[in-house]
C-alpha positions as CSV (number, residue, x, y, z in Angstrom):
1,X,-128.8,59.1,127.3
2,X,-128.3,61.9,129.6
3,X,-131.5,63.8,129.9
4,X,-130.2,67.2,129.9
5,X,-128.4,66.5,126.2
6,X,-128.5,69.2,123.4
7,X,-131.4,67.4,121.4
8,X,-133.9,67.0,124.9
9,X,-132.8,71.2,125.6
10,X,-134.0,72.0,122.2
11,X,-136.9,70.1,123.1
12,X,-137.8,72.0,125.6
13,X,-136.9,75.1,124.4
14,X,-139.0,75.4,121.4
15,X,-142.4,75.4,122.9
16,X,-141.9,78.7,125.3
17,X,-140.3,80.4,122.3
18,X,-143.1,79.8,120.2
19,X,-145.4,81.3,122.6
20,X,-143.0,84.2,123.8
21,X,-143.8,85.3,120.3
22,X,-147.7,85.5,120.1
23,X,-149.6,87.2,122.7
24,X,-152.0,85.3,125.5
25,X,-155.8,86.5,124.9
26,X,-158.7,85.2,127.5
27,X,-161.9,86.0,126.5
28,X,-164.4,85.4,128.9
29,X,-167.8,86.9,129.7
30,X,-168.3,88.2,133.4
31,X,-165.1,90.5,133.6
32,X,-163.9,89.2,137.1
33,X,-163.5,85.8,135.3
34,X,-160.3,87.9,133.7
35,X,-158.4,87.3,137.2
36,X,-157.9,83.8,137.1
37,X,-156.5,83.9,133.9
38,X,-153.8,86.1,134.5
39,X,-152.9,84.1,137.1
40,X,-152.1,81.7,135.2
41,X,-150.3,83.6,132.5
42,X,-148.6,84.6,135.7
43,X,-147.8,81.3,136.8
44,X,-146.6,80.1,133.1
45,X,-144.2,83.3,133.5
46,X,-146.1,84.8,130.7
47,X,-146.4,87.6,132.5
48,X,-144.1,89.6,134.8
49,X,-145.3,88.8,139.0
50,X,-145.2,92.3,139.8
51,X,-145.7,95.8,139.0
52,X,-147.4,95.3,135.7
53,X,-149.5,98.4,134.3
54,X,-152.7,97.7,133.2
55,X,-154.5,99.5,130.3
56,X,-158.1,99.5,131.3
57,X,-160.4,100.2,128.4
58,X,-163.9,100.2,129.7
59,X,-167.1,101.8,130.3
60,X,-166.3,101.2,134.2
61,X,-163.6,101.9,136.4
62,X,-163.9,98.1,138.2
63,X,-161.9,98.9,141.2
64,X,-164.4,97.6,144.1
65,X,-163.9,95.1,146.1
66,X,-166.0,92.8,148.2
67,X,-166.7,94.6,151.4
68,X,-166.9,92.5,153.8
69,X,-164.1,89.6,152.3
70,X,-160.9,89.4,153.9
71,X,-157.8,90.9,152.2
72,X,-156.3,87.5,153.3
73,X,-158.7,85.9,150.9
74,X,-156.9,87.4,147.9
75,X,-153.8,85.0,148.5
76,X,-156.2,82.4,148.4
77,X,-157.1,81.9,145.0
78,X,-159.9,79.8,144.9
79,X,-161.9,81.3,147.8
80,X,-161.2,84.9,146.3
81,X,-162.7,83.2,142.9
82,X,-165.5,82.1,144.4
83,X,-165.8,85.1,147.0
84,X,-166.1,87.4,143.2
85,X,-168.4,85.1,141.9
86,X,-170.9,85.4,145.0
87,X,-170.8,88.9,145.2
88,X,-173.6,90.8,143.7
89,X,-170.4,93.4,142.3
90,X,-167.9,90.8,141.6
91,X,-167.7,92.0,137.8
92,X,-166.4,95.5,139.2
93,X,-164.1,93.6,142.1
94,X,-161.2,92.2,139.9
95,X,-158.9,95.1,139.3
96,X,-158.0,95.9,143.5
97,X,-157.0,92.3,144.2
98,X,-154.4,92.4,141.3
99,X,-152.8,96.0,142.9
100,X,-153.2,94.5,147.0
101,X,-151.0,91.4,145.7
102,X,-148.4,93.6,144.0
103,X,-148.9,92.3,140.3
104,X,-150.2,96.1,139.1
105,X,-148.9,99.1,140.2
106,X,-150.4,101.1,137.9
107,X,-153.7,101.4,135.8
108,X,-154.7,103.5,133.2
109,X,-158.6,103.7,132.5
110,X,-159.7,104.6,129.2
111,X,-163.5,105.9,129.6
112,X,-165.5,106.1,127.2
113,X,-165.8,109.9,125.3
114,X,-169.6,109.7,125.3
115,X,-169.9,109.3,129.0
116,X,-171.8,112.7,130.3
117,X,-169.3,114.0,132.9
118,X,-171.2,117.0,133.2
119,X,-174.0,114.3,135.2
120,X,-172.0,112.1,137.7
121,X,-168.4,111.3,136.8
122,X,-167.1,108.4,138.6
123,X,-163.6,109.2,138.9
124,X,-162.4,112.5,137.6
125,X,-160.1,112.5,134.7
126,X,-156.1,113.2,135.1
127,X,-153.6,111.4,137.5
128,X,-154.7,109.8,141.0
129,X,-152.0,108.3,144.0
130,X,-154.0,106.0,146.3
131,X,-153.1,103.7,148.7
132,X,-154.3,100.3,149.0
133,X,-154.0,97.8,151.9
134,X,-155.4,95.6,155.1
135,X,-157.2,97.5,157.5
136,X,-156.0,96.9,161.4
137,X,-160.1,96.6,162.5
138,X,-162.0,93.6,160.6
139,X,-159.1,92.4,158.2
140,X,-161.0,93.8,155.3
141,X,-159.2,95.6,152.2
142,X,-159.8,99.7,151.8
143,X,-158.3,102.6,150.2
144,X,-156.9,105.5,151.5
145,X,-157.8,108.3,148.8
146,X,-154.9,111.0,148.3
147,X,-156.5,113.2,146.0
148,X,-160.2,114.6,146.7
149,X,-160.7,114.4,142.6
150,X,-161.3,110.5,143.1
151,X,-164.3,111.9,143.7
152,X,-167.6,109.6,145.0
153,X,-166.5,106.2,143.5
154,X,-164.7,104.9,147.0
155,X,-166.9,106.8,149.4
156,X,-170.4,105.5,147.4
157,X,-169.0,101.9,148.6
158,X,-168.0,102.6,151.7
159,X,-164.1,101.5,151.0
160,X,-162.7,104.1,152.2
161,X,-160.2,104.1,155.5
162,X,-157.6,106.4,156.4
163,X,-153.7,105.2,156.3
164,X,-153.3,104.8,159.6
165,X,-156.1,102.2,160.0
166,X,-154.2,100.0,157.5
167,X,-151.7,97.6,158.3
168,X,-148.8,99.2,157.3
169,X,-146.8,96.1,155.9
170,X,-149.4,95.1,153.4
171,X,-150.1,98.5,152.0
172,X,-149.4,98.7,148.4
173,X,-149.4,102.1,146.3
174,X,-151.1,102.5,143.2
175,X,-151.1,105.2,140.5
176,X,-154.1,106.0,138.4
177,X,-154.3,107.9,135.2
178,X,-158.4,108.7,133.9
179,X,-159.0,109.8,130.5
180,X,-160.7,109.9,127.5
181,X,-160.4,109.6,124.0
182,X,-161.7,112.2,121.5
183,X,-165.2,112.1,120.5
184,X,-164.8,110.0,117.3
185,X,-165.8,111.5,113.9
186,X,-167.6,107.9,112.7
187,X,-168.9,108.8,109.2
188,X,-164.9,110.1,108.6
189,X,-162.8,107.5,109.7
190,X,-165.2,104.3,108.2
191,X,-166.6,106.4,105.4
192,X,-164.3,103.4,103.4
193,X,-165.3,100.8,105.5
194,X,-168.8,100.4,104.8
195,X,-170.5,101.3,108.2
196,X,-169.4,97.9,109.7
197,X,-173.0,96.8,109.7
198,X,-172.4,93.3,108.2
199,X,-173.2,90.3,110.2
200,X,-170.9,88.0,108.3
201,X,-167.6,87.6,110.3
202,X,-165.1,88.2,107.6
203,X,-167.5,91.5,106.9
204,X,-166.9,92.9,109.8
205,X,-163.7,91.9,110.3
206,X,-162.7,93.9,107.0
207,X,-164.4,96.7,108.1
208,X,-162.4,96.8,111.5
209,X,-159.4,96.6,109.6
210,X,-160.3,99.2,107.2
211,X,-161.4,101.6,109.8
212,X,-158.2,101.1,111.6
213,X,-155.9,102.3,108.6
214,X,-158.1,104.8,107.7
215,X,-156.8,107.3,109.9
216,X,-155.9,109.4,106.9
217,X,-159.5,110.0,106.6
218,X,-160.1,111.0,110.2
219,X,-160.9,114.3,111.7
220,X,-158.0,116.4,112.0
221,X,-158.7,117.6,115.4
222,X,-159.8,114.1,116.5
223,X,-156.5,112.8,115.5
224,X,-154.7,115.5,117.1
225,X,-156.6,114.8,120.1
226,X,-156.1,111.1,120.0
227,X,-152.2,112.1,119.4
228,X,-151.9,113.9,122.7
229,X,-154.0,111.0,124.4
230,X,-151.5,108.7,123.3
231,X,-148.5,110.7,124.5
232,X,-150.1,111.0,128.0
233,X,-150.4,107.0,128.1
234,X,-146.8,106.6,127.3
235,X,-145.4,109.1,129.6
236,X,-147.4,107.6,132.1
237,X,-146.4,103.5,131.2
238,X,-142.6,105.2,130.6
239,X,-141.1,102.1,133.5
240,X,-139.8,99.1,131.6
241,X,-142.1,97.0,133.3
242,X,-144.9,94.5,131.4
243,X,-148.2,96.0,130.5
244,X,-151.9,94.0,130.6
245,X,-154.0,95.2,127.6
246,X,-157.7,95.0,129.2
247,X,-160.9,95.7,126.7
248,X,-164.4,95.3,128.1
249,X,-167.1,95.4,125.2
250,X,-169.1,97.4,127.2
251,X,-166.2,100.5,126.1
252,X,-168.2,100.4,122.5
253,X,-171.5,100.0,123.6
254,X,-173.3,99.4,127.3
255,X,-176.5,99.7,128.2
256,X,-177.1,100.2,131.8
257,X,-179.4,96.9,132.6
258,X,-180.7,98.7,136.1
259,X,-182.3,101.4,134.5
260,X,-183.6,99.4,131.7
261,X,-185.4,97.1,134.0
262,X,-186.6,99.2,136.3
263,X,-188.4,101.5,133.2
264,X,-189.5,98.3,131.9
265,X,-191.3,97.2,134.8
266,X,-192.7,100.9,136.2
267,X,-191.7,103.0,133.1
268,X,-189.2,105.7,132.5
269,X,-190.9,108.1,133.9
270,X,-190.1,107.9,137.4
271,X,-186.3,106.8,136.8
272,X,-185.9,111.2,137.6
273,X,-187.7,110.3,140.9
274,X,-185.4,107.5,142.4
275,X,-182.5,109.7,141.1
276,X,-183.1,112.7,142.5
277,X,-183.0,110.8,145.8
278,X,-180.7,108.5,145.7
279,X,-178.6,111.7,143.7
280,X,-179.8,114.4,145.4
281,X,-177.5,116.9,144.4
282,X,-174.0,117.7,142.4
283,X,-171.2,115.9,144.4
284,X,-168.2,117.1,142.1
285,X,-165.7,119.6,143.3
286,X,-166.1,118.2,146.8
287,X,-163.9,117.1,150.0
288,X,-163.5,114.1,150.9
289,X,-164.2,114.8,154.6
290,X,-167.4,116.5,152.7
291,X,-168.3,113.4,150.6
292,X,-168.3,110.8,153.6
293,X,-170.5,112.9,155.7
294,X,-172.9,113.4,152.8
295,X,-172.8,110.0,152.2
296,X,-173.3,108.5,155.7
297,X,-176.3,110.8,155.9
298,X,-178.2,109.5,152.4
299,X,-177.8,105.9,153.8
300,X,-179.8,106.9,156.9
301,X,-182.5,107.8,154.7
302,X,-181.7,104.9,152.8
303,X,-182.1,102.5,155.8
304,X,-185.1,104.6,157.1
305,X,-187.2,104.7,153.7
306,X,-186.4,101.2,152.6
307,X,-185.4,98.7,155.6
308,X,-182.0,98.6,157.3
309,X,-181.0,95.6,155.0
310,X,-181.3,97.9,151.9
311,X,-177.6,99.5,153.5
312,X,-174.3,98.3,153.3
313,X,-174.0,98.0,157.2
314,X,-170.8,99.3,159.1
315,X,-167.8,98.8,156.6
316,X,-166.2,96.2,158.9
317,X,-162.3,97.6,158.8
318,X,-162.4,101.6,160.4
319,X,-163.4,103.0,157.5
320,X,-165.0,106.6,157.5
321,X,-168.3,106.0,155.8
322,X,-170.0,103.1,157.8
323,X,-173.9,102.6,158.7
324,X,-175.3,104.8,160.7
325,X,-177.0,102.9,163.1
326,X,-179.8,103.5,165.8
327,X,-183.2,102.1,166.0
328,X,-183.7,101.9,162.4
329,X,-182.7,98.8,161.9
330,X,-185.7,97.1,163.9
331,X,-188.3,99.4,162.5
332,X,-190.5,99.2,159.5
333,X,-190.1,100.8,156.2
334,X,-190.9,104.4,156.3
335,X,-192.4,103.8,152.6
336,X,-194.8,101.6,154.5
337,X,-195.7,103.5,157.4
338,X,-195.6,107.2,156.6
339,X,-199.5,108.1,155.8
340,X,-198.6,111.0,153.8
341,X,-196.1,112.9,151.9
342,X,-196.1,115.5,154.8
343,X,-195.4,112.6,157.6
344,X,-193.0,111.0,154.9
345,X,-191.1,114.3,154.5
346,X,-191.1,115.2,158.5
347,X,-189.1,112.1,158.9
348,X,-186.6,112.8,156.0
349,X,-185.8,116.5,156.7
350,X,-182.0,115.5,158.2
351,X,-181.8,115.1,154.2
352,X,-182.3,118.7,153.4
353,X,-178.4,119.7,153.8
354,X,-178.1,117.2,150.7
355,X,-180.7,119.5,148.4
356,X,-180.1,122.6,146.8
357,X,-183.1,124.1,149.5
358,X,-185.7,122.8,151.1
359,X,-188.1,123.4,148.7
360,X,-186.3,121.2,146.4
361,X,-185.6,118.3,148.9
362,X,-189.7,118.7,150.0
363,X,-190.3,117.9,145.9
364,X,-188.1,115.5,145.5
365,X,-189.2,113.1,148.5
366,X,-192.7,114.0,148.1
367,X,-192.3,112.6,144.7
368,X,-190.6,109.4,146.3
369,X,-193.3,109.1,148.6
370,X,-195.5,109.1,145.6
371,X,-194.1,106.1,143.5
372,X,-194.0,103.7,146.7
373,X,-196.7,104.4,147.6
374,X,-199.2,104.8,144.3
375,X,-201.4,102.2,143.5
376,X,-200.1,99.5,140.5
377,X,-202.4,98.5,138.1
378,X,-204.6,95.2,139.3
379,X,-203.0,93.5,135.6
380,X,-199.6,94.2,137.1
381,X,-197.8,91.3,139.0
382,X,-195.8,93.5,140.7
383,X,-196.8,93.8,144.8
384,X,-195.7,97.4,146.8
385,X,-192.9,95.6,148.0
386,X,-191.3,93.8,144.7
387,X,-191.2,98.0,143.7
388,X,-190.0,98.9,146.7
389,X,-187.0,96.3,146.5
390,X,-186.5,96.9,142.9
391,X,-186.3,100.9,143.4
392,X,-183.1,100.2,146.2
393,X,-181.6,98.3,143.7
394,X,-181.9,100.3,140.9
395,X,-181.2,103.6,142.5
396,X,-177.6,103.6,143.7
397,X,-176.8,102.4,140.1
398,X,-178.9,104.9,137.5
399,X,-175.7,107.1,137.1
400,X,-174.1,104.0,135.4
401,X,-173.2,104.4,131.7
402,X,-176.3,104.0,129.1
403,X,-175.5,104.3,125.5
404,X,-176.3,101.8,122.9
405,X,-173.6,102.9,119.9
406,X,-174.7,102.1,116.3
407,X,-172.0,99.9,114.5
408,X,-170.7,103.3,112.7
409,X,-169.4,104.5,115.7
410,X,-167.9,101.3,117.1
411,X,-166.2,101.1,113.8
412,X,-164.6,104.9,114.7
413,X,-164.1,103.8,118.4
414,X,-161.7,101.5,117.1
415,X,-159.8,103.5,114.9
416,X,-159.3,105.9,117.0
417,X,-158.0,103.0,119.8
418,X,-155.7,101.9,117.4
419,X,-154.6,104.9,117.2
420,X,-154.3,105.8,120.6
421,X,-152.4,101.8,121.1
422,X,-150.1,102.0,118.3
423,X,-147.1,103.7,119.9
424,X,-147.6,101.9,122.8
425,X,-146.9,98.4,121.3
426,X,-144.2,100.0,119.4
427,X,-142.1,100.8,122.6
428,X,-143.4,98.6,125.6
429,X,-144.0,94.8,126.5
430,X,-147.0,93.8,126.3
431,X,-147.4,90.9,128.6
432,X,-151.1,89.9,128.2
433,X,-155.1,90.5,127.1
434,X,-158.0,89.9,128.4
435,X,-161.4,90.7,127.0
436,X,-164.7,90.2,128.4
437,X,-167.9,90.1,126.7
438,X,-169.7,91.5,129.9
439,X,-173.6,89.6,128.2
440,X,-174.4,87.6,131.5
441,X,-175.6,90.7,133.3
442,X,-177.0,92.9,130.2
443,X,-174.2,95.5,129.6
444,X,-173.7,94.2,125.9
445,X,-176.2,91.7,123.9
446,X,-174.9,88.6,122.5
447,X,-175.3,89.5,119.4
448,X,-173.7,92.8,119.4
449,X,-170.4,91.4,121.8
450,X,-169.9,89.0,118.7
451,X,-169.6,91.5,116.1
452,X,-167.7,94.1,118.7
453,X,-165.6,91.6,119.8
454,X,-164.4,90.3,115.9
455,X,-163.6,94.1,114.9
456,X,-161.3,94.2,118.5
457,X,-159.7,91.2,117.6
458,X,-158.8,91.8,114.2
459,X,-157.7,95.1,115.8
460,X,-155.1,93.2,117.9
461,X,-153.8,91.1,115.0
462,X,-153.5,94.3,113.4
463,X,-151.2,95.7,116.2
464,X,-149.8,92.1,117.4
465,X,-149.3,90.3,113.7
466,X,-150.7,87.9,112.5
467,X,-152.7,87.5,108.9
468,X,-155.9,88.7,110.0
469,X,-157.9,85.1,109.7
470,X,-161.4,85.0,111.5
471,X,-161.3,81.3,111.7
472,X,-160.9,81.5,115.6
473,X,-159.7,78.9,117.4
474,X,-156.8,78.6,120.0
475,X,-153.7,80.4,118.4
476,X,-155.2,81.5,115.5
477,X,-154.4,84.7,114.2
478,X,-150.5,84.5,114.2
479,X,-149.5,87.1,116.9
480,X,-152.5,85.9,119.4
481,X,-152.9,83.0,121.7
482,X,-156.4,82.9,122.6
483,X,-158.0,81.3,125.1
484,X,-161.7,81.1,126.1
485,X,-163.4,81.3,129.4
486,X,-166.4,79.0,130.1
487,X,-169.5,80.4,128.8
488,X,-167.7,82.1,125.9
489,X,-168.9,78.9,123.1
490,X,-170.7,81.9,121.2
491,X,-168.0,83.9,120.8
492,X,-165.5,80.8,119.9
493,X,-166.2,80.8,115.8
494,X,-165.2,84.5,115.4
């Protein structure tokens, strides 16, 4: 029989037409473990190959990348796999390698509403143009900011290089929108639902669904709001081409694991101490030129109070915020040598341009000098220099988002991302999900990403089809294909 008769086409013809009509899901844990997977809904032409928009919902922008791995590396999949795995940020790392390769072109990043933008902003809400590409010096990948708003984010990493560093063939532009959604009104819009606090899977699932047609009983101006959030994401995604629906847990509920440690192991009072160094003064509203300088300069106090190794060393691929260099590198701690606060303060005054006056910058590192250098309690198993070591790593990362949500306001988060998500599916392709749990490093518990991640889900069957069953499974659901990533088994029964 001829092999490509009617009966062996319809053959192969039914299976991708079964699956054009549900949508892929991967759930996985770390968030970087989300790039392989759309690969491979890449490669199973599930998904467009290039110029997909991404909707990025998520307590964190995740647009790092590996400093020091070769752009090259990111048309090697395995090694940039297991380059993201190695790296001590590959959970923020995931997003660039996507845009360098030309599969996004543009992202929009739903922050969280509760984030304190007054504090330390990451990226500044509204619509960002950056470059991305291959840097002539080193082979590394950096961005060339456009706009000033994008604020510390790139320059805090050193990944910033100006466009005519870059290899101008592999240069690849991206578009950015930032925003948030309204504050949500949780007793309003789950006031039917029950508060969501149930354990029981089909519970919560009910209350997810209830709180997502509720949104009768929502606030009128947070529905307005959420109205004219909406419309801004769909002018924005207005091409034709696919789009990546992208929800981290951590959106609902993220604890910031640093500064949770470090208060566990020294207590929270002196978390204002390490900030006010390692944040020594509002950086909004800045230039760029501004930000790099101020940056290269805290990094020699870095270097000097902690040990050269605490820095990032020279950005390997021209970029304008690399070490500073000098003697520094061979010398000792200054938290170890400087007798007193005075000597301490001596050698840190280059700092002072970074304080509001120099009154404030003697306070501030006098204080420093103070916690690394107080005696710990002879019961304590912590030495000088585990505190030392844990204060570099905790500092650079206490402006990261800290809230832990009670389940009436994850309930009202959703509604209101329904919501915000229903036009979108109503118009555009959506090619692909991914969802990570975001447990391994502390960001959400276990027990809290399973009874997040059942609302989301019945959130997507909501918007996707599908009957709403919480048997889980592979394909369950009706409208969802899910998938899990290894070290997901606890999330699997949902």
């Amino acid at each position: 029989m001829d092999s490509r008769s009617p009966k062996r086409q319809r053959k192969q013809r039914a299976p991708a037409a079964t699956a054009a009509a549900r949508l892929p899901v991967a759930i996985v844990d770390d968030h970087h473990d989300a790039l392989p997977q759309l690969h491979r809904f890449i490669r199973r032409k599930r998904l467009a190959f290039a110029n997909a928009t991404m909707i990025h919902i998520d307590a964190h922008p995740d647009l790092m990348v590996p400093p020091s791995m070769p752009a090259a590396a990111i048309f090697a999949p395995r090694r940039l796999y297991d380059a993201l795995e190695e790296s001590s940020g590959g959970i923020a790392e995931w997003i660039l390698p996507l845009i360098f390769a030309g599969h996004v072109s543009r992202v929009v990043w739903i922050r969280p509403a509760w984030i304190d933008v007054e504090r330390r902003v990451e990226i500044e809400d509204g619509e960002h143009c950056f470059v991305v590409g291959e840097v002539k010096r080193g082979g590394v990948l950096r961005v060339s900011p456009a706009t000033p708003s994008l604020g510390p984010y790139f320059v805090d990493e050193q990944l910033c290089a100006p466009a005519e560093a870059m290899v101008r063939e592999t240069t690849q532009s991206l578009s950015l929108l930032v925003h948030a959604l309204p504050h949500p009104d949780p007793l309003a819009s789950v006031s039917s639902a029950g508060g969501g606090t149930s354990s029981a899977s089909s519970s919560a699932c009910t209350a997810a669904s209830t709180a997502g047609t509720s949104s009768a009983s929502m606030s009128s101006t947070s529905s307005s709001s959420a109205s004219t959030a909406a419309s801004t994401t769909t002018t924005f995604t207005s091409s034709n081409n696919d789009l990546i629906l992208d929800i981290c847990l951590d959106y609902f509920c993220c604890a910031n694991p640093f500064a949770r440690s470090w208060s566990a192991r020294f207590g929270d009072a002196s978390l204002r101490t390490l900030r006010s160094f390692f944040f020594p003064n509002e950086q909004r509203h800045r230039t760029h030129d501004d930000l790099v300088a101020r940056r290269a300069l805290l990094q020699r106090g870095i270097d000097l109070v902690f040990g050269a190794s605490s820095g990032d060393g020279d950005d390997g691929g021209g970029g304008d915020a690399g070490h500073s260099g000098g003697g520094a590198r061979d010398a000792p701690p200054l938290w170890r040598t400087a007798r007193s606060a005075t000597v301490f303060f001596e050698a840190l005054s280059f700092l002072v341009p970074l304080y509001a006056s120099t009154d404030a910058a003697c306070v501030a590192l006098s204080a420093l000098h103070a916690l690394l250098t107080s005696p710990l309690s002879p019961s304590r198993t912590e030495t000088a220099e585990t505190r030392a070591l844990a204060a570099v790593e905790a500092g650079p990362m206490l402006t990261l988002p800290d809230r832990i949500c009670t389940p009436v306001e994850v309930d009202a988060a959703i509604a209101l991302l329904r919501e915000h998500l229903t036009p979108l599916v109503a118009t555009k392709r959506f090619g692909a999900a991914t969802i990570a749990a975001s447990t391994v490093d502390g960001y959400v518990t276990k027990s809290r990403a399973r009874q997040i991640l059942c609302k989301v889900l019945c959130m997507l069957r909501c918007l996707f089809g599908g009957d709403g069953d919480s048997n889980g499974g592979s394909g369950s659901g009706g409208g969802l294909d899910l998938c899990y990533g290894d070290g997901c088994e606890f999330l699997r029964d949902l």
